[in-house]
C-alpha positions in Angstrom: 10.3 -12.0 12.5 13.0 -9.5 11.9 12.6 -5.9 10.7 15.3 -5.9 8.3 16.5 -8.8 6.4 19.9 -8.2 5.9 20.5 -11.7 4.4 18.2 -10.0 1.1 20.4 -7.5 -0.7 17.2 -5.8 -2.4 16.6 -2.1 -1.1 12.7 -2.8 -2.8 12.4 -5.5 0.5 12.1 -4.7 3.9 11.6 -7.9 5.6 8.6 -6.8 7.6 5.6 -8.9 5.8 4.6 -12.3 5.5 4.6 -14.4 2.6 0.7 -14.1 2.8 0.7 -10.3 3.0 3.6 -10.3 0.0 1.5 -12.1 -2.2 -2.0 -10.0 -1.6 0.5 -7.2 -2.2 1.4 -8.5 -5.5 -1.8 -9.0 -6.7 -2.7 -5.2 -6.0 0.1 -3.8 -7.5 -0.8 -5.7 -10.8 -4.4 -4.9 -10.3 -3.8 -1.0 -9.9 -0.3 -1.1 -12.7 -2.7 -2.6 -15.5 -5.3 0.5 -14.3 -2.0 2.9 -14.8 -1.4 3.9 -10.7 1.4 4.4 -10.0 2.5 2.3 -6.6 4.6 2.7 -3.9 5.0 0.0 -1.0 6.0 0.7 2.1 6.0 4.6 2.9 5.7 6.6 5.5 3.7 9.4 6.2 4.3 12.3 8.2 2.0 11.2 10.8 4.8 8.1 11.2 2.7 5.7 10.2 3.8 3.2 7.6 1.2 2.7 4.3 1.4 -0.5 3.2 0.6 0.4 -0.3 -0.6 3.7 -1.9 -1.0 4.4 -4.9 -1.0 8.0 -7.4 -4.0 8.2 -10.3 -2.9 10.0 -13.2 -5.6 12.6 -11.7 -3.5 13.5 -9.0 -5.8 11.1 -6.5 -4.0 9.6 -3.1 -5.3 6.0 -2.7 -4.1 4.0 0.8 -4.1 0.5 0.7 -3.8 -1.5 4.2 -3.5 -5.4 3.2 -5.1 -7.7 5.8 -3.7 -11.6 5.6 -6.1 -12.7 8.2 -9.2 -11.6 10.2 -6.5 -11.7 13.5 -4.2 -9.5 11.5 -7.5 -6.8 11.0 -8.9 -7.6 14.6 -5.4 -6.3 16.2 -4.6 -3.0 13.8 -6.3 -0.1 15.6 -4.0 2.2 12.8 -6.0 2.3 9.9 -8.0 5.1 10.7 -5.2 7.2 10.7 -4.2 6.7 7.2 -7.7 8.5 5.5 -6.1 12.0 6.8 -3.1 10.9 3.8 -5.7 10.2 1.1 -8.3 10.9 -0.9 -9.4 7.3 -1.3 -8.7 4.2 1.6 -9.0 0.6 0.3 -8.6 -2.8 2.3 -6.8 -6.1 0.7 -7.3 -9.4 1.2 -7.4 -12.6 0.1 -10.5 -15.1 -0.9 -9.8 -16.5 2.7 -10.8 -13.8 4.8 -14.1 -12.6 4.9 -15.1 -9.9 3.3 -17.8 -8.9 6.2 -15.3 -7.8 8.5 -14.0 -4.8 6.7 -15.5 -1.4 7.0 -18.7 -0.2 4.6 -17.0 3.1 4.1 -13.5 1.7 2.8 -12.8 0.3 -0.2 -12.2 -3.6 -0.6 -10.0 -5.1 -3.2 -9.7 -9.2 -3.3 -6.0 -10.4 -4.6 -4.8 -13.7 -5.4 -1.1 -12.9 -6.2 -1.9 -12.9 -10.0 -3.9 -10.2 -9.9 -7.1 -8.6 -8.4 -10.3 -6.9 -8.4 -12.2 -4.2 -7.0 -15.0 -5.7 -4.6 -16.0 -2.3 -3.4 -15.1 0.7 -4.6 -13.4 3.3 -1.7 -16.0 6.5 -1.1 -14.2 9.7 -1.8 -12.8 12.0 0.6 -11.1 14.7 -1.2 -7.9 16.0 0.8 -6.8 19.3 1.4 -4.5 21.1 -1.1 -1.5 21.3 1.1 -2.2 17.7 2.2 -2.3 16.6 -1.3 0.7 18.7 -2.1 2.7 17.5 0.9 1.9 13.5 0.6 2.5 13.7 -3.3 6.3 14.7 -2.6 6.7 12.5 -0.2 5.8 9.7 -2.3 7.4 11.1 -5.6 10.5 11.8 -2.9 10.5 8.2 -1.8 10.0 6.9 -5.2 13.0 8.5 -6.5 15.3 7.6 -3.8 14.4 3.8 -4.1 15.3 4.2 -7.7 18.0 5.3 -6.9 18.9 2.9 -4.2 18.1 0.0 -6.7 20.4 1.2 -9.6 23.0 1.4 -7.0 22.7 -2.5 -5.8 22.3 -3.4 -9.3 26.1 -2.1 -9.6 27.2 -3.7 -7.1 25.6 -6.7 -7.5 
């Protein structure tokens, strides 16, 4: 699978995930919109590791989501531990075909099905530090703005 698809000419797509992990994605992001998260795919923390999906709570609260497509694809990512240092709440999604056993007690579990979602479990809460908080929200509001910006300036082009 490539990195980058340059055949797509959408900054909002990478290339990186499978159709499986696009549409447990999907699902989230209409699960946490219709809650009123805001969501952003995709970024990277300062750590260098790549959040799948995290999401801001008109509170101010960091939430990590790591989508799973398959036990195999949770079985081989020894990562997700370092995401809960970037947020104050870390959630697994999935899809009805993996079991739900396999994830963590203390994580949260959300079940998608491309439509939309549900919470299975909620995440525990572990508050972050100030300058954590303050540093991971401008990276995200940072991110989101240059993807806007990136988007308005295919659409011109397009």
């Amino acid at each position: 699978m490539t990195i980058v698809s340059i055949g797509v000419n959408n900054p909002l797509i990478d290339g990186r995930q499978s159709e499986r992990a696009m549409l447990i994605r999907r699902g989230v992001q209409v699960l946490l919109s219709e809650m009123g998260l805001a969501l952003l795919p995709e970024l990277t923390l300062s750590n260098g590791r790549r959040a799948d999906l995290i999401a801001l709570t008109d509170k101010g609260e960091i939430w990590i989501i790591e989508i799973k497509s398959s036990v195999e694809d949770f079985r081989v990512d020894r990562k997700w531990h370092e995401y809960r240092g970037f947020c104050d709440r870390l959630f697994f999604a999935t899809h009805a075909g993996v079991p739900a056993s396999i994830f963590p007690e203390d994580c949260g579990l959300l079940l998608s099905d491309g439509y939309g979602g549900h919470i299975l479990r909620d995440a525990p809460e572990h508050r972050l530090a100030p300058a954590t908080r303050k540093a991971v929200t401008l990276n995200f509001s940072r991110a989101a703005a240059h993807r806007l910006m990136q988007a308005e300036w295919t659409a011109r082009t397009s």
